[in-house]
ZALUMNU-18123 format. One record per residue (C-alpha): residue in one letter; z, x, y. Coordinates in steps of 0.05 Angstrom, whole numbers, padded with zeros to 5 digits, always signed. Each point is the difference from the previous one (the first is absolute). Example, Ala and Ser with C-alpha at 12.3 -4.5 7.8 and 13.67 -1.06 7.14 Angstrom:
BEGIN
a+00156+00246-00090 s-00013+00027+00069 
# end
This chain:
BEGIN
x+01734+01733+02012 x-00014-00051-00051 x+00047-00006-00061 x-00034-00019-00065 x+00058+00012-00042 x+00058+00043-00001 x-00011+00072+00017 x-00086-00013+00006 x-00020-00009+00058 x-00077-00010+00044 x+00005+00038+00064 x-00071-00021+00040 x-00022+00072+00038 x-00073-00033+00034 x-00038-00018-00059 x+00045+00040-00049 x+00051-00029-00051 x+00060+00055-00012 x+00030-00017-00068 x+00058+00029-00033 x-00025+00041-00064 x+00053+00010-00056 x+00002+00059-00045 x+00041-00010-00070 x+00018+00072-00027 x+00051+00024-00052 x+00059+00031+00040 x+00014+00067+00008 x+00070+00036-00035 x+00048+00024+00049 x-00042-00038+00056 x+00000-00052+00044 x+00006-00070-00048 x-00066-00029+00021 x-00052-00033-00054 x-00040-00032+00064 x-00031+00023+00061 x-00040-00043+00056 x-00044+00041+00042 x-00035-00044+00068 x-00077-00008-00021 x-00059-00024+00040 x-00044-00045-00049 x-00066+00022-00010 x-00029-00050-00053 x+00036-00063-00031 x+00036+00056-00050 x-00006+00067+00036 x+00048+00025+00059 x-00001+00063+00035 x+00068+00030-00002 x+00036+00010+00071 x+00056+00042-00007 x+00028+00052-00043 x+00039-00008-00064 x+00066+00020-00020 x+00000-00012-00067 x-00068-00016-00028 x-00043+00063-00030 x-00071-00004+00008 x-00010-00025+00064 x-00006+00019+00071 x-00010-00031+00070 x-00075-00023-00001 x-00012-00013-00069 x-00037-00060-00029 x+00047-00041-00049 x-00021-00059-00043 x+00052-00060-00009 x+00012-00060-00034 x+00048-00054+00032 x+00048-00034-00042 x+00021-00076+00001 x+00048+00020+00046 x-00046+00033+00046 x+00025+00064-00005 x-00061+00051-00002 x+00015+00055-00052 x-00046+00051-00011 x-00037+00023-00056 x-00035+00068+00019 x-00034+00045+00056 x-00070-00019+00000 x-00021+00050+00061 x+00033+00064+00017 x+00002+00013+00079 x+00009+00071-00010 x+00074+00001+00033 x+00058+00033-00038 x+00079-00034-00001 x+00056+00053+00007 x+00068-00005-00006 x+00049+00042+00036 x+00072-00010-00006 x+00047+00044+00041 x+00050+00042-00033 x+00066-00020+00028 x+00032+00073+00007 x-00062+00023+00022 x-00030+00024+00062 x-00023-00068+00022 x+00064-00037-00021 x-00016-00072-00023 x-00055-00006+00059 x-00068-00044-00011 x-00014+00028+00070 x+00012+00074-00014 x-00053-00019-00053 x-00052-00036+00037 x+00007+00047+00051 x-00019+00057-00049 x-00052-00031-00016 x-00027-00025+00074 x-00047+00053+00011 x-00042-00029-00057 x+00001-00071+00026 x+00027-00030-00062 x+00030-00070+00003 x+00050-00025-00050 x+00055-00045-00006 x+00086+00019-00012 x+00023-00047-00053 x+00071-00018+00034 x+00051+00056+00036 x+00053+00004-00062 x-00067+00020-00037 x-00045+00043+00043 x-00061+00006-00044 x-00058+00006+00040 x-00066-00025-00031 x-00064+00031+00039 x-00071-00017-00003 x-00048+00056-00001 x-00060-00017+00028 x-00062+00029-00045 x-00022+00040+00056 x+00068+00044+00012 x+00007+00065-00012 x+00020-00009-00072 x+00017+00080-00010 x+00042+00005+00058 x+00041-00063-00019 x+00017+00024-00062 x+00014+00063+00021 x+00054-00034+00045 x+00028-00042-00057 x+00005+00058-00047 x+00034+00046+00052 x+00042-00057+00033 x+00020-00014-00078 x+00013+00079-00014 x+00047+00008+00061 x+00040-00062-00017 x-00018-00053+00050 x-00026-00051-00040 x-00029-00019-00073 x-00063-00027-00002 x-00047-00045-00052 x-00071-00021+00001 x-00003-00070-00014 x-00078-00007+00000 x-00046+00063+00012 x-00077-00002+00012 x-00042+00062-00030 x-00005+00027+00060 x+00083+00013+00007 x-00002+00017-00073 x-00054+00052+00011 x+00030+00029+00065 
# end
């Protein structure tokens, strides 16, 4: 891996560049005390980058999506908007402690397994899972198991970006 400059870095995948894309947001109340975000992108034109992994933080944008960017003097690439929707949806599921699941990511992803959903935990004292759905899952049934899994106290559960598709389901 190639540093440019602190925290940005060019990962060379066979004739792809992986850049670090980074997301400036207002923080949430009562939240985690993040204004930033860097997802992994794969660059697609000198200012566009495919994003590679779902976000935590950022709303309104999902695993697969199109991004444009500018790079600052620093070389830090900060983005400035979607420019193409992939179609996948970001969830957030975050396990209620006294729950059924405990404080277990894995209880989660397991739940969730029989949809093939990947997703990321953002650190074991903080179990929130973030999952890609793919634009071809089976939207209705996954909400279904997020409202129920919500309703019977396992988890609580946001949609950080939705296509029309999940919003339609």
């Amino acid at each position: 891996m190639t540093s440019i400059a602190p925290d940005v870095h060019v990962r060379p995948v066979g004739h792809e560049a992986k850049i670090r894309i980074w997301f400036k947001f207002v923080p949430r109340e009562g939240w985690l005390p993040y204004d930033t975000e860097g997802l992994w992108a794969t660059v697609v034109t000198e200012d566009t980058a495919s994003v590679n992994n779902v976000p935590f933080l950022q709303d309104g944008v999902a695993e697969g999506d199109i991004v444009r960017f500018e790079t600052d003097a620093d070389g830090r690439h900060w983005a400035l908007g979607r420019v193409v929707e992939s179609g996948n949806c970001t969830i957030r599921v975050l396990p209620i402690p006294n729950g059924p699941l405990g404080r277990s990511a894995h209880g989660v992803h397991e739940k969730f397994a029989r949809f093939g959903l990947g997703g990321e935990v953002f650190s074991a004292e903080f179990p929130l899972v973030a999952l890609t759905v793919p634009a071809a899952a089976e939207i209705r049934d996954v909400k279904r198991l997020l409202e129920q899994g919500q309703a019977d106290g396992w988890w609580h559960y946001e949609v950080g970006c939705g296509s029309q598709r999940w919003w339609d389901a």
